[in-house]
Structures are given as C-alpha cells and as structure tokens.
VEXDREN-2710 file (C-alpha; in Angstrom, 1 decimal):
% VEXDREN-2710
k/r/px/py/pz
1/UNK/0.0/0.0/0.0
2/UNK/1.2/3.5/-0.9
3/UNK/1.7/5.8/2.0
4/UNK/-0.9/8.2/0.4
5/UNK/-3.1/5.4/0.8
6/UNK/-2.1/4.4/4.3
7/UNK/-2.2/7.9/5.7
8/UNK/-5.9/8.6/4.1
9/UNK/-6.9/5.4/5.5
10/UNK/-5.4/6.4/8.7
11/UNK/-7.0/10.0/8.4
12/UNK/-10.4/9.1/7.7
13/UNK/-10.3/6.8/10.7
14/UNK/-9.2/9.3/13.1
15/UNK/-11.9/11.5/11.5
16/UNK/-14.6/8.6/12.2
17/UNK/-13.3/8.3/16.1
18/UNK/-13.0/11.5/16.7
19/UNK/-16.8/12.6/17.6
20/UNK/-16.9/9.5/20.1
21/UNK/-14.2/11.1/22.0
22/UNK/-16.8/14.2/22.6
23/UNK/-19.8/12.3/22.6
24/UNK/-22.4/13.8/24.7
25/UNK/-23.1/12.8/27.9
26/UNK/-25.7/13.8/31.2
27/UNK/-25.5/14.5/34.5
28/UNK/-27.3/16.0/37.3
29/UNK/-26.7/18.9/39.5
30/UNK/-28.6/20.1/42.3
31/UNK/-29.1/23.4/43.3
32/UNK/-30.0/24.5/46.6
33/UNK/-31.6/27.7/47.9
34/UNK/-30.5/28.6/51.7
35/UNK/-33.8/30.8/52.2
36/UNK/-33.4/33.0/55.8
37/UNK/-36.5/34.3/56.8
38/UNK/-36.7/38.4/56.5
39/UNK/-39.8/40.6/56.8
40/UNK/-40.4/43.9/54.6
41/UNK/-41.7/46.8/54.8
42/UNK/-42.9/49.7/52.7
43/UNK/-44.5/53.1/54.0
44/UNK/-47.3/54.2/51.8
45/UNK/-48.1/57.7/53.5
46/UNK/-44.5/59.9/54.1
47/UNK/-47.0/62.4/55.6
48/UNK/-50.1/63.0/57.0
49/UNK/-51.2/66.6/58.2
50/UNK/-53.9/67.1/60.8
51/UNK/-56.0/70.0/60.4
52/UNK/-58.1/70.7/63.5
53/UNK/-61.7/72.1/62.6
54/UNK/-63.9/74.0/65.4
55/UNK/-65.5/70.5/66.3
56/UNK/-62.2/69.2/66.9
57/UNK/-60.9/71.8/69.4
58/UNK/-64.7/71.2/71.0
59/UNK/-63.9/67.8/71.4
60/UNK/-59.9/68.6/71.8
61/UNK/-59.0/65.7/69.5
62/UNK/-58.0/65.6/65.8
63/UNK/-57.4/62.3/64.2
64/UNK/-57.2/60.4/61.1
65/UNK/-58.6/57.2/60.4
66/UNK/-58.6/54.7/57.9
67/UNK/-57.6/55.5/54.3
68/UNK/-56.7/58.6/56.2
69/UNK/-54.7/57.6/58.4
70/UNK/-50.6/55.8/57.7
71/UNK/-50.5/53.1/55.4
72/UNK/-47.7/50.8/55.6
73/UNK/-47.5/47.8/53.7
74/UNK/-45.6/44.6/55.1
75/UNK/-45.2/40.7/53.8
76/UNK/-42.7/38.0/55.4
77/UNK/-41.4/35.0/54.5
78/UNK/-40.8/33.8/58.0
79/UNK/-42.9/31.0/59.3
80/UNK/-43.1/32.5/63.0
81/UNK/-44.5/35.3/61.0
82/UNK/-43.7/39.4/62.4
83/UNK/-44.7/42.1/64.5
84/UNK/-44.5/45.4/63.0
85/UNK/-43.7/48.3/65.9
86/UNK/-43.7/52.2/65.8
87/UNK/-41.7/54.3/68.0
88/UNK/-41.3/58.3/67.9
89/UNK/-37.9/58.7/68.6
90/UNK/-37.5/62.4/68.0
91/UNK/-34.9/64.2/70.6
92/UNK/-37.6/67.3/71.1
93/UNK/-40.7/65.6/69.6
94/UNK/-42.9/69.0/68.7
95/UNK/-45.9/66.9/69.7
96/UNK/-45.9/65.8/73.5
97/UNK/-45.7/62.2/73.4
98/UNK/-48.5/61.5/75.4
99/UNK/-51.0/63.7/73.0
100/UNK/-49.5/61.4/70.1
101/UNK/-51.8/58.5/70.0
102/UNK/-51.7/55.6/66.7
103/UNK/-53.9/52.3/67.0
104/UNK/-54.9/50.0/63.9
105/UNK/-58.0/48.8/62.7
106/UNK/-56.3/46.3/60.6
107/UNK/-56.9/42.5/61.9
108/UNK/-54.2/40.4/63.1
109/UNK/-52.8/37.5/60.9
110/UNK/-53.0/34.4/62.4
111/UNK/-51.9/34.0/65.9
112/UNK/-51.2/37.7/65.6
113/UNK/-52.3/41.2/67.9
114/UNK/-53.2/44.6/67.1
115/UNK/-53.1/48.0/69.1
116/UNK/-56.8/48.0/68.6
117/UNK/-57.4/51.1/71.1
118/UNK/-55.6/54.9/71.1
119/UNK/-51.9/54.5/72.3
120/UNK/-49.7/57.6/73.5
121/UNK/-47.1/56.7/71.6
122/UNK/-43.2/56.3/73.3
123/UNK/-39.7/56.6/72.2
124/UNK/-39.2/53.2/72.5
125/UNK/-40.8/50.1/70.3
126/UNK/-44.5/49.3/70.8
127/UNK/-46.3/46.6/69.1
128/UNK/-48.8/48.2/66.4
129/UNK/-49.9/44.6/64.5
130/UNK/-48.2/41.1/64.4
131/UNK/-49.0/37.5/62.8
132/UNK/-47.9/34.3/63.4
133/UNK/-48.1/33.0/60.1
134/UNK/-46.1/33.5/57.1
135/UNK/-47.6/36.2/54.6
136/UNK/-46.4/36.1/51.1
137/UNK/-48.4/39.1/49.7
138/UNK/-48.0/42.4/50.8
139/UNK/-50.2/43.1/53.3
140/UNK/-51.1/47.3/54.4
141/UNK/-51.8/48.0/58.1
142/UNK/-53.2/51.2/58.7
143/UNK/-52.1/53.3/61.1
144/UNK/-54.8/55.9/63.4
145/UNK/-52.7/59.1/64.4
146/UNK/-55.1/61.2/66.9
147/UNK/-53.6/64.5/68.9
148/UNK/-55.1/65.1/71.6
149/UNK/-55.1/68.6/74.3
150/UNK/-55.2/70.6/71.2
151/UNK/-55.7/73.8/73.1
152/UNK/-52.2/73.5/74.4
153/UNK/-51.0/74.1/70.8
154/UNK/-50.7/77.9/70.3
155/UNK/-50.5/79.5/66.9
156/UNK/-47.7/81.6/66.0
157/UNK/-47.9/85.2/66.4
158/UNK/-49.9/86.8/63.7
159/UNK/-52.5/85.5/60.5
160/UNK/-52.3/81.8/59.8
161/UNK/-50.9/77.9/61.1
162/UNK/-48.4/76.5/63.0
163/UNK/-46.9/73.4/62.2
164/UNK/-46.0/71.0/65.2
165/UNK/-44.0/67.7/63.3
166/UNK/-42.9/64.4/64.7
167/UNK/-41.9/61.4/62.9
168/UNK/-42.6/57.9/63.5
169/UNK/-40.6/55.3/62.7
170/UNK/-41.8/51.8/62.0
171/UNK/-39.9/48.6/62.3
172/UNK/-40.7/44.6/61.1
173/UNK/-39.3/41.9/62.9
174/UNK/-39.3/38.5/61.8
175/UNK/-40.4/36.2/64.9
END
C-alpha cells in the first residue's frame, strides 16, 4: 500500500473516532436555595397633616382614620411570621408624646395582635400589628394618628398655622 493510501486510510479513521471522543453525555446537578427568613416593609403615606376644625378643638381631638390615616404595607417569609412596631424617637418631639396617639384597625394574621385602642405613643418600640403565620403578599396595616389637648397648641404670632411635626418610625421583625 502507498503511504498516500495508508495515511488517508489512517486519516479518515481518526476522522470517524473522533466525535466519540466528545460524545455527549448527562449529568445531574442540584441546586439548593439557603432561604433565611426576613420581613419587609414599605410606608405608603410619608405624611399625613392634621387640620383641626372648630369640632375638633370642641372635642380637643384631631385624628385620622382609615384611608386617612398611615399606610404601611408589610409581607414575610418567616414562618413564625412578624410584628411590626412604631416608636417616635424624636430628641424634642414637637408633639408631646402623650398627646400622640396611633392604634390600627387592621386585623391580626394568624396567631397575631393589634393595638386596637388609642396609644400615646413612646420613644421606645410598641407593638402596632403582628401574625404568626407567614404572609407572602403584601399586606397594608393602617395606622390611626389622633392629637389630643389641642388647646395646648398655640399658633404663631400673627395670621395663619403652625406646624408642630414628629416622625414615627416603623420597624418589622421576623419572629
């Protein structure tokens, strides 16, 4: 045989071997997620402004309710579920404390509480609304502000309003 012949024979060999030497082949893999439970908020209303009307320094109360009120919308992932707290941790509130009252109307998840009656609010955490279950969708709690002893509120000198500010903050914890 002539070496032309040898080396094409050789050659087309290699040529048919070659694709089993890459042949395809499976496997598995696994993949794992390490999930850690965490809770989320969102706060729907940056600000709410009380306007006091006649009635309301007759009654010496302002408030607002409902859709009125603080929306803050929370979901979790843990299966102990959360509490979600507000504090009003201002170094000279403008509000006294004790005139700054929140409660919810929104019910508790399972196994959960509300602040279902007016609270003076504090500096430190108190438990507005909790659940004991997990809860995948976002859920909104509403938040009633009410300031009370509204006659101890003066307005500045001259025409118009003045505007006494604090600011809550709210906090989820995953339980």
């Amino acid at each position: 045989m002539s070496r032309k012949a040898v080396f094409c024979t050789l050659l087309s060999i290699g040529a048919l071997l070659a694709p089993l030497a890459y042949a395809a082949t499976t496997g598995t893999s696994n993949v794992t997620l390490s999930a850690s439970a965490v809770s989320l908020i969102q706060i729907t209303d940056a600000a709410i402004t009380l306007a006091p009307t006649s009635t309301d320094y007759d009654n010496d109360y302002v408030e607002a309710t409902g859709a009125a009120g603080i929306d803050v919308s929370v979901k979790t992932n843990s299966n102990g579920g959360m509490v979600l707290m507000v504090r009003c941790a201002d170094a000279t509130p403008q509000i006294a404390l004790a005139d700054l009252m929140v409660r919810t109307g929104t019910a508790a998840g399972a196994g959960g509480s509300t602040m279902g009656s007016y609270t003076a609010i504090t500096a430190a955490n108190q438990n507005l609304w909790s659940t004991g279950a997990v809860q995948h969708t976002w859920l909104t709690v509403t938040t009633d502000v009410r300031v009370q002893n509204l006659i101890n509120y003066n307005d500045g000198a001259g025409a118009g309003t003045t505007d006494y500010t604090n600011t809550l903050t709210y906090t989820v914890v995953s339980q």
